[in-house]
FIROVO-672958 format. One record per residue (C-alpha): x, y, z; residue in one letter. Coordinates in steps of 0.25 Angstrom, whole numbers, plus 2048, in hexadecimal, padded with zeros to 3 digits. Each point is the difference from the previous one (the first is absolute). Example, Ala and Ser with C-alpha at 12.3 -4.5 7.8 and 13.67 -1.06 7.14 Angstrom:
REM residues 2
8317EE81Fa;80680E7FEs;
END
This chain:
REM residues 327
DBB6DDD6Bx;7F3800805x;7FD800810x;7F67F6806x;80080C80Cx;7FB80A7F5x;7F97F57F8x;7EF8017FEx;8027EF805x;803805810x;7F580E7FFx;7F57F97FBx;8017EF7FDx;8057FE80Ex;7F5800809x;7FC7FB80Fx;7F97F3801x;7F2807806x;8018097F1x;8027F37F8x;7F37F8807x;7F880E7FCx;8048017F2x;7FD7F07FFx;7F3803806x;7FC80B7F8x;8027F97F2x;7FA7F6804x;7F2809806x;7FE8077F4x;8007F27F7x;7F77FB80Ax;7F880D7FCx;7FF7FF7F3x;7FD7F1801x;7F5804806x;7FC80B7F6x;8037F87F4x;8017F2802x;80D8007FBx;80E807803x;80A7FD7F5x;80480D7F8x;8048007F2x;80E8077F9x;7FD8047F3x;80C8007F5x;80180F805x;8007FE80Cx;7F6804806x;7F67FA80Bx;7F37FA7FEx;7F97FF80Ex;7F47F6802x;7F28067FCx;7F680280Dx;7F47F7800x;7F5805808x;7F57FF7F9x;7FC7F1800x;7F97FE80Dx;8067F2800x;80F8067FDx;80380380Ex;7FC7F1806x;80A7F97F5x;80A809802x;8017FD80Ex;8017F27FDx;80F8047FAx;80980080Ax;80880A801x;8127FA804x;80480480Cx;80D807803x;8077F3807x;7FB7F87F2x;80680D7F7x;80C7FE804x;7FE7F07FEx;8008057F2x;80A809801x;80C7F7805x;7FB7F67F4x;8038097F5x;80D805809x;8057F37FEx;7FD7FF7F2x;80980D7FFx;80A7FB804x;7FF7F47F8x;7FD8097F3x;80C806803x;8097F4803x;7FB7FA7F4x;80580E7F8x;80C7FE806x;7FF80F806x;80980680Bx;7FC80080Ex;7FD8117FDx;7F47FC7F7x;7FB7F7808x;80080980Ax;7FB80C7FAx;7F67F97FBx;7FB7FA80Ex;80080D804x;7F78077F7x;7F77F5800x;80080180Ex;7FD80E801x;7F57FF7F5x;7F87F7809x;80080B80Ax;7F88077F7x;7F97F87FCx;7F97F2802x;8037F27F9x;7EF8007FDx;80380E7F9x;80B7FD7F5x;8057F27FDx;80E7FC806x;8047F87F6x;7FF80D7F7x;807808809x;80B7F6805x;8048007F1x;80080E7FFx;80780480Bx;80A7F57FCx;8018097F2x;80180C807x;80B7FC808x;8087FC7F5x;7FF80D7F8x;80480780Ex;80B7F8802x;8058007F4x;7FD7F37FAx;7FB8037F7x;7F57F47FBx;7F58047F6x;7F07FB803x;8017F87F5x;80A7F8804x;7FC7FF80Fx;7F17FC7FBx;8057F67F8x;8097FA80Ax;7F67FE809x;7F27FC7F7x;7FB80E803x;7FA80B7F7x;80880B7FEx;7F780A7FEx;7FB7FF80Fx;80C802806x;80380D7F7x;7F0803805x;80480080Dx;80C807800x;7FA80D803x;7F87FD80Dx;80A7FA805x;80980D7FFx;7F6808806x;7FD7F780Bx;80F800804x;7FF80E801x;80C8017F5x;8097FD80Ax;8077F67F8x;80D7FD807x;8017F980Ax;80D7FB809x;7FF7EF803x;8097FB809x;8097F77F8x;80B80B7FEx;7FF80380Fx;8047F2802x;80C8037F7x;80580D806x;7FE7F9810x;8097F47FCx;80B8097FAx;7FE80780Dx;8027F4806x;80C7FB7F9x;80780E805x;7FB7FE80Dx;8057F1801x;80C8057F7x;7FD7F17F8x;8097F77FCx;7FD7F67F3x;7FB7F780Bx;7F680A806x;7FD8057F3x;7FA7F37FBx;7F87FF80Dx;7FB80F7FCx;7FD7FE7F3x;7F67F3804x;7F980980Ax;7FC8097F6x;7FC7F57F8x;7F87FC80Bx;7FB80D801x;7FB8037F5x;7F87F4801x;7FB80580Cx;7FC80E7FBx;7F87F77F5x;7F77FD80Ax;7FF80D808x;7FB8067F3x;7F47F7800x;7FB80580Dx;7FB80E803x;80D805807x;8058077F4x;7F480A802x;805802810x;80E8007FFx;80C8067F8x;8067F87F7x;80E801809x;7FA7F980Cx;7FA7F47F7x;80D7FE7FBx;8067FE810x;7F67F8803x;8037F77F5x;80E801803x;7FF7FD80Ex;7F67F37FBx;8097FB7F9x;80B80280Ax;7FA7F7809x;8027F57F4x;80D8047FFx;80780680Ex;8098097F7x;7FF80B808x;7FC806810x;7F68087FAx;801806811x;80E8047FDx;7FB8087F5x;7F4806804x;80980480Ex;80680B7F5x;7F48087FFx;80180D808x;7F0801805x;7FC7F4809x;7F28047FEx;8018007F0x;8057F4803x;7F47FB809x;7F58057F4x;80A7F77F4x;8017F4807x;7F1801803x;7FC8027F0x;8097F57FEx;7F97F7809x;7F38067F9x;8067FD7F2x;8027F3805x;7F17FB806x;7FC8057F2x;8067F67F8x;7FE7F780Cx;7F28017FFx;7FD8017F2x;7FA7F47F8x;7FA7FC7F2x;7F27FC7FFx;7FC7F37FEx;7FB7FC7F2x;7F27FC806x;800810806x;8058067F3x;7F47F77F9x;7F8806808x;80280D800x;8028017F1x;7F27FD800x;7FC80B808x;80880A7F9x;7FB7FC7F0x;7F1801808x;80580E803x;8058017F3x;7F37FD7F9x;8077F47FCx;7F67F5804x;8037F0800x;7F47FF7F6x;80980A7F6x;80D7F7803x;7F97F37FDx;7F98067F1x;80F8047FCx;8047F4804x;7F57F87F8x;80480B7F4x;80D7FB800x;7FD7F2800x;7F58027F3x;80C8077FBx;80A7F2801x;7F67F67FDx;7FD8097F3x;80E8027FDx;8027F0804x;7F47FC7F6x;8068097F6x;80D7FA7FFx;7FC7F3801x;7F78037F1x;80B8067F9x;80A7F5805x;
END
């Protein structure tokens, strides 16, 4: 079985918090660059998939002044952007009726594509879906394109475009270790430990119902980036513990041998928790706004939006007065 202590998870995706602000601020300079440069930053896969980057416009004299009238998201309002589509995982998934695994996997890849990356450079809509497809080939469940696209409104094709890029920006490090079966191996623990009775068994079971709740939520915040997959799992144990006073989480802790190990757990739990603490969702009137930013970055202007949208209307009333001669 493989060994989260061996695993490419712990040596490469597991970084300090000062490493995650730089790669966040990275991505998000050199969009700011090529926004500048080209007045637009959104790449485009091709069916191959391969990149199409923005094409530099320097030779209009006036080129430069509009550009810099597009501005450019900054990191706080990427990742506005990325806990909107990380809750529209989750729902995707929960709508698919996939395990917790998928859901998981798939929040992690897109997570660690979005360190490469910046929301102004690839659509996340596109590569939430793909990462969800991804995740269910490598765990085993299989779903086809097709059928995902379907269910969801959603062209195919684009996800199969992606999927290529979003190999490569994970490195090919494809599995990935979630805390969910953590939270199963520490309440077996925990029943030998207790030596349970069917009373205390029950109790157990519903902390780790409450815990898997619990881990929901840690997965939405950035701490799967800064911590192993065992300590998110404690931390949502001993959450859900306070719920339901099942156990002296002290008494169990006391067993470990190394009181300063001990000290640096109990401090990353502590961490864990004031992550889901302070994470929120934006408001709709932020998204609204930001979403404006990002299609302008995108070349995507309100003036394109409103001709589609006076296209498709053209398009009903034509079809409307069509049906109403042939009725």
């Amino acid at each position: 079985m493989a060994d989260f202590q061996t695993s490419t998870h712990r040596s490469k995706w597991i970084f300090s918090p000062q490493k995650l602000v730089e790669k966040y601020t990275d991505a998000n300079q050199r969009a700011k660059q090529t926004l500048e440069q080209c007045g637009a930053t959104l790449m485009e896969v091709d069916a191959d998939g391969s990149l199409s980057y923005p094409e530099s416009q320097t030779t209009a004299n006036n080129s430069g002044e509009k550009h810099s009238r597009i501005k450019p998201l900054s990191i706080e309002e990427e990742q506005c952007i990325k806990v909107f589509y990380e809750n529209k995982l989750q729902e995707v998934c929960n709508n698919f009726h996939f395990p917790h695994k998928i859901q998981a996997t798939a929040l992690i890849f897109f997570k660690r594509f979005y360190l490469q990356w910046s929301v102004m450079e690839h659509q996340p809509k596109n590569i939430m879906l793909t990462c969800i497809y991804a995740a269910c080939k490598i765990e085993e469940n299989h779903v086809s394109a097709e059928e995902l696209g379907k269910g969801i409104s959603q062209d195919h094709q684009m996800i199969l475009n992606n999927e290529m890029i979003v190999y490569q920006s994970l490195e090919f490090d494809l599995i990935v270790y979630a805390p969910y079966r953590s939270v199963e191996g520490f309440t077996d623990y925990m029943e030998e430990f207790c030596n349970a009775g069917e009373d205390e068994l029950q109790m157990l079971k519903a902390l780790q119902n409450t815990a898997r709740l619990e881990v929901d939520k840690v997965m939405l915040t950035d701490a799967p980036l800064l911590f192993p997959p065992g300590q998110l799992a404690l931390a949502a144990l001993r959450t859900s513990n306070a719920l339901h006073k099942v156990l002296d989480f002290d008494r169990i802790f006391s067993h470990q041998n190394s009181t300063h190990t001990m000290a640096e757990l109990l401090e990353s739990l502590d961490a864990i928790d004031s992550w889901v603490r302070k994470y929120r969702s934006p408001s709709e009137k932020e998204l609204k706004h930001i979403n404006r930013k990002l299609k302008s970055c995108w070349g995507q202007s309100s003036h394109d939006e409103g001709k589609k949208r006076e296209k498709k209307s053209k398009h009903k009333s034509r079809k409307s007065s069509n049906e109403a001669q042939n009725a």
